[in-house]
C-alpha positions as CSV (number, residue, x, y, z in Angstrom):
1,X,48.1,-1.2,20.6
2,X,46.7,1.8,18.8
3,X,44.5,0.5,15.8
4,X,42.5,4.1,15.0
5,X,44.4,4.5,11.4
6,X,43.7,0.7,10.6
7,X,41.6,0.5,6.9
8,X,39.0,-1.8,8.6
9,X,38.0,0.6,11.3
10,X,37.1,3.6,8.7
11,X,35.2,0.9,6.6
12,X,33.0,0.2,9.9
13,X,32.5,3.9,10.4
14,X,31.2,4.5,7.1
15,X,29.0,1.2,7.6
16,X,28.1,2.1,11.2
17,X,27.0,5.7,9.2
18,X,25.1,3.7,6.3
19,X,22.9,2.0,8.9
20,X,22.2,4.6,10.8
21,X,21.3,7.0,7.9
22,X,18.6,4.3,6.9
23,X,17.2,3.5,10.3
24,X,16.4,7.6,10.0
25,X,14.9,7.5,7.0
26,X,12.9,4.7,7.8
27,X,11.8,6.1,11.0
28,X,10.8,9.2,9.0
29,X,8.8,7.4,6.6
30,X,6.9,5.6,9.4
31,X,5.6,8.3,10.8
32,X,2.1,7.7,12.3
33,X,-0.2,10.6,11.8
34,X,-2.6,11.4,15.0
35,X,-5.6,13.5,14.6
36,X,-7.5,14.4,17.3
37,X,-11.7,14.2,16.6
38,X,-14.3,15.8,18.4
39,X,-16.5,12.7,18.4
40,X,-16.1,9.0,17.5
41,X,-18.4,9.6,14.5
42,X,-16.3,11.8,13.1
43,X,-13.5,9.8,13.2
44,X,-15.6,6.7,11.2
45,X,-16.4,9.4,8.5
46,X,-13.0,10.3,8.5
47,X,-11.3,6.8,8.1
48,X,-14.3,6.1,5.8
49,X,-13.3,8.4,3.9
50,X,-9.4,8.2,3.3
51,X,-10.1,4.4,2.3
52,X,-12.3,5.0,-0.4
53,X,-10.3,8.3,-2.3
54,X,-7.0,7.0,-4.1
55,X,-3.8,8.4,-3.9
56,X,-3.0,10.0,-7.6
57,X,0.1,9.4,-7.1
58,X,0.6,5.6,-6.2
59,X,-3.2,5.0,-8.1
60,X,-2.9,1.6,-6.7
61,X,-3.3,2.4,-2.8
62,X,-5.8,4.4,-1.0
63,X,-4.8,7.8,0.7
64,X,-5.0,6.0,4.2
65,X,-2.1,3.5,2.8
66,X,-0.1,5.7,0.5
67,X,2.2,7.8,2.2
68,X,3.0,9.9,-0.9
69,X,2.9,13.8,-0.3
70,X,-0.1,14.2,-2.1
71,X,-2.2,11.4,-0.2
72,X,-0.6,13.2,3.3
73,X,-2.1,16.7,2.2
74,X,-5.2,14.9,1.1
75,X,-5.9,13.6,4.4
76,X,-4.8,16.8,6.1
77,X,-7.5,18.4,3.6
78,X,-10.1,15.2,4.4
79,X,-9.5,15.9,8.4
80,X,-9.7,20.2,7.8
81,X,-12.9,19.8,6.1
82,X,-14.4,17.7,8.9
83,X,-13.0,19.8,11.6
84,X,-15.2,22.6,9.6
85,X,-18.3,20.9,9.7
86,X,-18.5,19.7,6.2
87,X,-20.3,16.3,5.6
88,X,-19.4,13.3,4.2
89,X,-20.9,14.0,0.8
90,X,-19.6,17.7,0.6
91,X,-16.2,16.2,1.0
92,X,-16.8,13.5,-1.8
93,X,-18.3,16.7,-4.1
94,X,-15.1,18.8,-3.4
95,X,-12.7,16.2,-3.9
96,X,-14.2,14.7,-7.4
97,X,-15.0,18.6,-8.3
98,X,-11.3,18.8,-7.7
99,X,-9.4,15.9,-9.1
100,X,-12.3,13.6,-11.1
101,X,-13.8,10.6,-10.4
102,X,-10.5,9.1,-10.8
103,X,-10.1,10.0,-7.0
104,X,-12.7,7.9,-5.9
105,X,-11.3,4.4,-5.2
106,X,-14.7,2.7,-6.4
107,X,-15.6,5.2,-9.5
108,X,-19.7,5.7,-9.8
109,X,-20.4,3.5,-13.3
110,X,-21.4,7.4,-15.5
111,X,-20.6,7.4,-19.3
112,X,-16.9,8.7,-18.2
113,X,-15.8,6.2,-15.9
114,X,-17.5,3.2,-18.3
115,X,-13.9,2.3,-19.4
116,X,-12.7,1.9,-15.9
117,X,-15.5,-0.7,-15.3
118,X,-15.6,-2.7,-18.6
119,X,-11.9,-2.7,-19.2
120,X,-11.1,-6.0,-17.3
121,X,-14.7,-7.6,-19.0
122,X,-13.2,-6.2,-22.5
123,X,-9.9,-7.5,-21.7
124,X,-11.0,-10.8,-20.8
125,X,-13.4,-11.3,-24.2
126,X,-10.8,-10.5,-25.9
127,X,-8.2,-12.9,-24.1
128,X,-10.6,-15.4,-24.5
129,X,-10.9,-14.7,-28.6
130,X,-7.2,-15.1,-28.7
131,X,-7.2,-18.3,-27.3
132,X,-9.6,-20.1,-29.1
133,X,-8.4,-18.1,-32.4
134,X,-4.9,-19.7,-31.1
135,X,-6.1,-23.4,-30.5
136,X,-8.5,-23.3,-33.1
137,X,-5.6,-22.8,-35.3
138,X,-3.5,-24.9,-33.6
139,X,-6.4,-28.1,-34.7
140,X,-6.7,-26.8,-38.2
141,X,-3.1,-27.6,-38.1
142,X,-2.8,-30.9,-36.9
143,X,-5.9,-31.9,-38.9
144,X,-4.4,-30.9,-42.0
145,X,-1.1,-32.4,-41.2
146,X,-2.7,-35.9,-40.2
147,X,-4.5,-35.8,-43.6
148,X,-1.3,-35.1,-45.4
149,X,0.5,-37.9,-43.6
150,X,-2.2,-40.4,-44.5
151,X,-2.5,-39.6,-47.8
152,X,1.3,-39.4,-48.0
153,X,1.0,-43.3,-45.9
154,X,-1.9,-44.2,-48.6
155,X,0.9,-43.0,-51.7
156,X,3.5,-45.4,-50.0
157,X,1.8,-48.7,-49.3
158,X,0.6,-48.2,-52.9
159,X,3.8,-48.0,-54.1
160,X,4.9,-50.4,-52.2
161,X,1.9,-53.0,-53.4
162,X,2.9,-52.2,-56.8
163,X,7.1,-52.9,-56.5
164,X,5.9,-56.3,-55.0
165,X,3.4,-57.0,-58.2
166,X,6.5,-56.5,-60.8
């Protein structure tokens, strides 16, 4: 039986093709980088290093865990610099000469960066304002109401005292 024209077979093909398409890409986008150091202390400095710059891209992830473009040439430029002799800190200086001290995964606390470090306190005061504006409100509320009720209560047994007197 010759089944190469059947409708199920090219729907396989194309899925066969889907899947394998995907396992490429993902193979290409798990490329491991290997860098080659001419002493073990170079290679601390160097993964010291790519930990503690952020990718500008992603601004959530480090350059060593990004693998956006930008965080690859970084670390080619980290690893080109070191291969040249420059230290730790001349790297640091180049890169926050470069990009800011936005590139710095811990920002030094300097009147530019202040917002960076007392946004989540200001965030939080105000948070906390909210919710006692919120519940404070909220009591107010109740306290009013129950006071309305009783006198409301108060008007009605009174009225009621006076319908039996008649």
């Amino acid at each position: 039986m010759h089944v190469t024209n059947h409708p199920i077979n090219a729907i396989m093909r194309i899925l066969f093709l889907a899947f394998f398409l995907l396992w490429v890409v993902q193979a290409n986008a798990a490329a491991v980088e290997v860098k080659n150091f001419d002493t073990p202390e170079q290679e601390r400095v160097y993964n010291s290093l790519i930990s503690e710059l952020r990718c500008l891209v992603c601004q959530n992830q480090t350059i060593a865990d990004s693998n956006a473009d930008l965080a690859k040439d970084l670390r080619a430029q980290v690893y080109k610099m070191l291969q040249q002799g420059k230290s730790r800190q001349e790297i640091v200086d180049f890169m926050t000469q470069r990009y800011g001290d936005f590139v710095l995964y811990n920002p030094p606390m300097k009147a530019k960066t202040s917002l960076l470090w007392l946004a989540p306190l200001l965030f939080l005061v105000i948070g906390l304002l909210v919710a006692w504006s919120v519940v404070r409100k909220k009591r107010l509320a109740t306290r009013s109401e129950s006071a309305h009720d009783s006198a409301q209560s108060e008007e009605i047994r009174r009225l009621l005292e006076q319908g039996d007197d008649r």
